[in-house]
N, C-alpha and C positions, 0 to 999 in steps of 0.2 A: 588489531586496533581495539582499544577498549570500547565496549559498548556505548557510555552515554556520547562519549568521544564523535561516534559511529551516528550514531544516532543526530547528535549536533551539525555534523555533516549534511548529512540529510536530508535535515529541515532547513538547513543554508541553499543546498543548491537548489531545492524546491522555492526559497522566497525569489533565489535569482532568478530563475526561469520564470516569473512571474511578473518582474520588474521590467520598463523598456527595457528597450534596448538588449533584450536576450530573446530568447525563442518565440515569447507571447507575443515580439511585437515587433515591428522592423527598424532595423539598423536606425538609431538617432545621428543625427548629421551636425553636431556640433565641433566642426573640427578645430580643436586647440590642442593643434600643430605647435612642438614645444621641444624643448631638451630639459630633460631633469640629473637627479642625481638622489641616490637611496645608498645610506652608508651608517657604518655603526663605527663608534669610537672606541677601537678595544682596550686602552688605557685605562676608558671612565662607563662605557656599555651603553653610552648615549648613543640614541638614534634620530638618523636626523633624514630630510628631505630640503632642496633646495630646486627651483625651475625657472627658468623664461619665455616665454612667448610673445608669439605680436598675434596677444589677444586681450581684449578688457580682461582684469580680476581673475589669472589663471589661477589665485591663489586660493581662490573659493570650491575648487574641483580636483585639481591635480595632487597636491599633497595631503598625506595623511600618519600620521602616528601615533601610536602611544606608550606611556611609558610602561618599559618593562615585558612589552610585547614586540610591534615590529614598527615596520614605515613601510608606506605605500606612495609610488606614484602611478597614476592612471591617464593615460593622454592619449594622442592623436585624435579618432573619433572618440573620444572620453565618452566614458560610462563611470560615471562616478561612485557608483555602487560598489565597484572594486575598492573601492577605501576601507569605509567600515566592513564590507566582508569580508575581506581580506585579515582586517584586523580581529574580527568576531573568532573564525578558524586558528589565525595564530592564537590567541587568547586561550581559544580551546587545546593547545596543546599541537595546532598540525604544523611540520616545518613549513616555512616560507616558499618553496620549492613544491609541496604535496597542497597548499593553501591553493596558491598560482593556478596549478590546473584542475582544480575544483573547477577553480569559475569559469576559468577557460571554456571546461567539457561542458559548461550549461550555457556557453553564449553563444547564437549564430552569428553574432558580429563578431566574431574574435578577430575574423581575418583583416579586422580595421583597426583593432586595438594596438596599444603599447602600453604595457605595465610590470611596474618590476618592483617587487618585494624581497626588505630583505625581516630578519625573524631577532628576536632579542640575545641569540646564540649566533648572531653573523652569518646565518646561512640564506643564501642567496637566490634568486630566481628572477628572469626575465622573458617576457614576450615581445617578439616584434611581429605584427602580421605581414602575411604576404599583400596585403593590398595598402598598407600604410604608404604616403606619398615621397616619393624617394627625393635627397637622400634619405634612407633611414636604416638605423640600425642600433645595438647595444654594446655593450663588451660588459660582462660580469667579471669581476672582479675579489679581492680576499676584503672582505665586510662591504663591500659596495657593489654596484651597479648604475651605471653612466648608460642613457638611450636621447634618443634624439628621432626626429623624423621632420619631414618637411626642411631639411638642411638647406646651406649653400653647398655643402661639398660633405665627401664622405669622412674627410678627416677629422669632423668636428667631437665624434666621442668618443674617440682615440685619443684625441687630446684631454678629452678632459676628463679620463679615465689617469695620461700621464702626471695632469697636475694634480691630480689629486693625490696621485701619491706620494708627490713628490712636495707639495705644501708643507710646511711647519701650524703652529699651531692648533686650534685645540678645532672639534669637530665644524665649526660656523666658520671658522676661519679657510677649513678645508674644502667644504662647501662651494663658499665664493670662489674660491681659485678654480675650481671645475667652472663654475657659470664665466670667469672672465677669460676659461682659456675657449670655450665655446664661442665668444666672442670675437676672440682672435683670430677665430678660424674660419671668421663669416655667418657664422649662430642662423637665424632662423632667414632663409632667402628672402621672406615677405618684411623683415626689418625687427624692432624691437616693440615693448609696449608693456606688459606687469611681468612681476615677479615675484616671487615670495622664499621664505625659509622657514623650517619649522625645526628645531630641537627639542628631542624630549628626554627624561634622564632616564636611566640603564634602569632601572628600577622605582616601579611604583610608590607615591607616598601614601595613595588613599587620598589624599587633594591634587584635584586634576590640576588647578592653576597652579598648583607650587612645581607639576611636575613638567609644566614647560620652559624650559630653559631660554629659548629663543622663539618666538612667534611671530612674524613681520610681514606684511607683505608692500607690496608699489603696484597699486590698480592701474595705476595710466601715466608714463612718463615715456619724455624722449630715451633717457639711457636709465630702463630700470635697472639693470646691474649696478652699475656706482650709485643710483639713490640704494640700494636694498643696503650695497655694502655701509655708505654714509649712515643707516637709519638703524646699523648692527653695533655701529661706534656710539650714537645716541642710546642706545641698549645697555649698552656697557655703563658706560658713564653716569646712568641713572640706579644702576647694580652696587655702583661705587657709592654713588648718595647713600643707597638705601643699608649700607654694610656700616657707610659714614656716623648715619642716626643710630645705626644697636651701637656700635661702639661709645657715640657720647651716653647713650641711655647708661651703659655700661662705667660709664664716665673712665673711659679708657680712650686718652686723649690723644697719644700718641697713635693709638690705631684710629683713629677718626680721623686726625689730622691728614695720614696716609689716605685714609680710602677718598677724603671729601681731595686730597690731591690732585688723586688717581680721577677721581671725576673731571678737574678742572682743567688735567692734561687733554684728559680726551674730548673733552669741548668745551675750547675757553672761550669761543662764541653767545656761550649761552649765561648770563648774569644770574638766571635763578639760581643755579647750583651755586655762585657762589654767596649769594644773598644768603639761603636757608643756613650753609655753610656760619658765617655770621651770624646770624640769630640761633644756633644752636650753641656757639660759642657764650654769647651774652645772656643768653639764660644761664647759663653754668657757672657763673662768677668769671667768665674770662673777657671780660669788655676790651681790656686794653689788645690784645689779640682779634677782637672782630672789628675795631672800627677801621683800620685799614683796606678790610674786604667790604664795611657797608662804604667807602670813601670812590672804591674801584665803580661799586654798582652804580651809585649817584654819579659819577661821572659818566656811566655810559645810559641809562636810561634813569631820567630823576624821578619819574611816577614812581619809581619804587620808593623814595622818599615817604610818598603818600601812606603807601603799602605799611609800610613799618606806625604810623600812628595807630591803624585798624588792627593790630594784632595782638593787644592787652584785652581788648573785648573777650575774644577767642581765646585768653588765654595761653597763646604763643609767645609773649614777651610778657616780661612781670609790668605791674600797672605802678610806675614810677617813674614819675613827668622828669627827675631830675637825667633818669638811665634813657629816656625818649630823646631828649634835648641833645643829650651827646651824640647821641645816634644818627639823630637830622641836621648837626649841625656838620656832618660830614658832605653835606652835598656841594 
């Protein structure tokens, strides 16, 4: 092991054993009792984590990753410490599997713990303790690892070990189908309640917010699964706007036209997207093209009527009462 390596280790498990929840202090009894999923995308090198519980805001403890390094889930009696430590060792260079029991060898809770890392090279590791509340258990997997505890039945992360690999789609999309085949199979015996999904891309940018791909959580709902998934389709579709804007900036219209589409397929619920959609048109000399889209919006919510006077101040529409007029007289 290279020394500073060696060394970094070191001073890890010394902060752990210093932290609750490990040797200095007794077992924390926070149990959020959960099923997750830690998985890497070996197409794209993304790494992702997804989970559910019927627990308030699992999304604030359980999941963790970054990009370029690993993903962490940390549950049952969570100690959340396992996140960033976990990823500090990966970082440093240990695989996900030598990271894992580090923390393991410095915790006297381990035998409550459930956590599974996997490392930015796909390799893998999980714990399940012996005193975790049953059902519970893992199956590691080829770039993934599916755990669960506190179950209805032991079948639940076997299942969603099978959908996951059996899913189409790109790593978020893979994700969900583990959490809704858990579902299927009876998910957490106490009921449902948050959930969250984290994606990060395969490789660092050096800007931590450009290098999260997917970051979502559901604090408190009857069916967080179908809100997380509904709130990954609003994700998208605002991906589409934002791709929508470089391409008119670019004044490549044809790809804007596409992507601001692409937005409107995935939520034609929502009239901003196609508002902005139109006023990015009618800035550009294309009026005869937006007023059909400002015509749609005033029919379904007319305060945006409003909206469009107040945006020549801002500078978002040119200040020309005759280019206004047409514009409001679609409502």
């Amino acid at each position: 092991m290279p020394r500073k390596l060696s060394l970094l280790l070191s001073h890890l498990i010394l902060v752990v054993a210093a932290m609750p929840g490990h040797s200095a202090d007794p077992v924390p009894v926070r149990p959020v009792h959960t099923y997750s999923i830690v998985a890497r995308d070996a197409a794209t090198g993304e790494l992702g984590v997804a989970v559910q519980s019927h627990w308030f805001s699992v999304g604030i403890e359980v999941p963790w990753a970054e990009a370029g390094v690993g993903a962490v889930a940390t549950q049952s009696f969570v100690d959340p410490s396992y996140g960033p430590l976990g990823l500090a060792l990966m970082r440093g260079g240990k695989p996900a599997p030598e990271a894992l029991k580090a923390l393991l060898t410095a915790d006297e809770g381990q035998a409550v713990r459930q956590v599974a890392m996997i490392d930015a090279q796909g390799r893998v590791a999980a714990h399940t303790g012996k005193n975790c509340i049953a059902a519970a258990g893992h199956h590691v997997g080829e770039n993934y690892s599916v755990q669960a505890n506190l179950m209805d039945r032991d079948s639940v992360w076997p299942a969603m070990a099978k959908a996951f690999e059996a899913a189409p789609g790109d790593l978020a999309d893979r994700l969900l189908a583990a959490l809704e085949a858990a579902e299927r199979e009876g998910g957490d015996i106490r009921g449902r309640q948050s959930a969250a999904i984290l994606v990060v891309r395969g490789e660092a940018t050096g800007r931590p917010w450009a290098d999260r791909v997917v970051d979502l959580r559901v604090e408190d709902h009857p069916n967080p699964v179908e809100e997380l998934k509904r709130l990954v389709r609003v994700h998208r579709a605002y991906k589409h706007m934002d791709a929508g804007d470089d391409c008119a900036t670019a004044k490549d219209w044809d790809c804007a036209t596409r992507e601001y589409g692409a937005a409107e397929k995935l939520l034609p619920e929502q009239v901003e997207i196609i508002f902005w959609h139109a006023v990015t048109l009618a800035t550009n000399d294309r009026l005869e093209e937006a007023l059909p889209l400002f015509k749609r919006v005033f029919a379904r919510e007319p305060r945006w009527v409003e909206v469009v006077g107040r945006l020549p101040a801002s500078e978002l529409l040119p200040d020309d009462p005759e280019l206004l007029e047409r514009i409001q007289a679609q409502r």
